[in-house]
N, C-alpha and C positions, 0 to 999 in steps of 0.2 A: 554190544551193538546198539542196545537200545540206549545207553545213555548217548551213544554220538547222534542217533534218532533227534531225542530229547535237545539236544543242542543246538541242532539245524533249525528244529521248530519255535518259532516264534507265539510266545505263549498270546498274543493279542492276534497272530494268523491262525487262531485254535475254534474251532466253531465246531460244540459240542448240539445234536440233538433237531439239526436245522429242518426246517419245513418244505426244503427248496423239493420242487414235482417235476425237476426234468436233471438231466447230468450237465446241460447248458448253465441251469439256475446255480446250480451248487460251482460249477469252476467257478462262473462271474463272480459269484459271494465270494469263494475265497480269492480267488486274481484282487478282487475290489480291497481284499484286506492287506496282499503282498504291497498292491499299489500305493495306499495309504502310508502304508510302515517302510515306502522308499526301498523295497525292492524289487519291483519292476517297473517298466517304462505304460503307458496308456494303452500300447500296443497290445501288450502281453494278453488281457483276456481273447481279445480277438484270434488273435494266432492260436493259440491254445485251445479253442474252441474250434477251426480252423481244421488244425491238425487231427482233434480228435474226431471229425471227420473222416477223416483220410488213412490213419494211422491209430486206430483203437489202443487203447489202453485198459481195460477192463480185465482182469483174473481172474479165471475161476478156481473159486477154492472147494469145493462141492458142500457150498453152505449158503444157507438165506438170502446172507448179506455179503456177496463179494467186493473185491479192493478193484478202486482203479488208479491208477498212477500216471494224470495228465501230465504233460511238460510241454513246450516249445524249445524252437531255434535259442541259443545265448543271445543274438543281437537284443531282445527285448528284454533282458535281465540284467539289474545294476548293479547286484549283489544276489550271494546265493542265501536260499530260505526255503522253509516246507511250510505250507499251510497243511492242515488235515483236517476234514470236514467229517462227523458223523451225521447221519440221516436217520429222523424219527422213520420213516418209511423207502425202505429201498427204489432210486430211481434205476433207469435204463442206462446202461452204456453197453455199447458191442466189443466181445470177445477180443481181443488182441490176438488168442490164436486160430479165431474161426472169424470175423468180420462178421459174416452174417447170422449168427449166434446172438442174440437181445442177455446179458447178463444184468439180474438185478444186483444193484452195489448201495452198501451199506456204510460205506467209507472210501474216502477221498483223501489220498495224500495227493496236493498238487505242487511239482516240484518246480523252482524256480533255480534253475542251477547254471552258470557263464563259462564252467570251468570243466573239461573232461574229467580230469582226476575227481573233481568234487561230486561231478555226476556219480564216478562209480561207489563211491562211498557214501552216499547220499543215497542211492538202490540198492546196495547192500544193506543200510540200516532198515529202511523202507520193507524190505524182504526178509530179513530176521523176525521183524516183528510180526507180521504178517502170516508167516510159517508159524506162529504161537497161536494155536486156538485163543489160550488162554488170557494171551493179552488182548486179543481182539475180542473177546469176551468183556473185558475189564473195561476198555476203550467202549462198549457198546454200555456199558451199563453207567460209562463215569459223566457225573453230572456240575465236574467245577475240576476247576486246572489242578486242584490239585488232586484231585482223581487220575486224571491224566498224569500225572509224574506217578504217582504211586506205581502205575500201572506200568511208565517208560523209564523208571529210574530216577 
């Protein structure tokens, strides 16, 4: 599972360690990196941000630094790709299964996916890893890509 993780992600949409103080800050950063690397349209952070409004994304996994896992509609996606964001200091996103529940999160996979099938293989990788303490340990501690592979395969 985590190697098909590992192959979704785009090692230059990987931003280990970021500074971003809000869950707005860290999608744009990473949206700003899918945009870059020509897999999503201008739109995308907008919507995304949007959505996560409306439709939370946040996991609790009953740890420090919970996962959230932004996404949009496909119309704003050219190709599919995973950014994954870790944060020096956990920002805010709300609960996906409580809204009004504030969860700090520690990581950010944000996914850019056009294709259902791709969706669910894409949350499936996303969620193996993430049900790993261990790699989410590894990921918290890893400070260059190739930490990151070590860690995804």
């Amino acid at each position: 599972m985590s190697d098909s993780l590992m192959q979704l992600l785009d090692p230059e949409a990987i931003v280990l360690r970021s500074d971003a103080s809000t869950n707005e800050e860290i999608i744009r950063v990473l949206a700003g990196r899918l945009e870059s690397l020509g897999y999503v349209k201008s739109s995308y952070a907008d919507a995304v941000v949007r959505r996560e409004m409306t439709i939370p994304t946040g996991l609790p996994l009953e740890r420090a630094d919970n996962v959230a896992v932004p996404h949009t509609d496909p119309e704003h996606v050219l190709k599919p790709g995973i950014a994954m964001g870790t944060l020096r200091k956990p920002v805010t996103f709300a609960n996906m299964e409580d809204p009004d529940e504030k969860l700090p999160v520690g990581f950010v996979f944000l996914l850019a996916i056009n294709d259902k099938d791709k969706q669910i293989e894409a949350l499936q990788s996303v969620m193996a890893t993430i049900q790993n303490p261990e790699a989410l340990d590894g990921l918290r501690s890893a400070r260059t890509l190739d930490d990151v592979r070590a860690v995804l395969g």
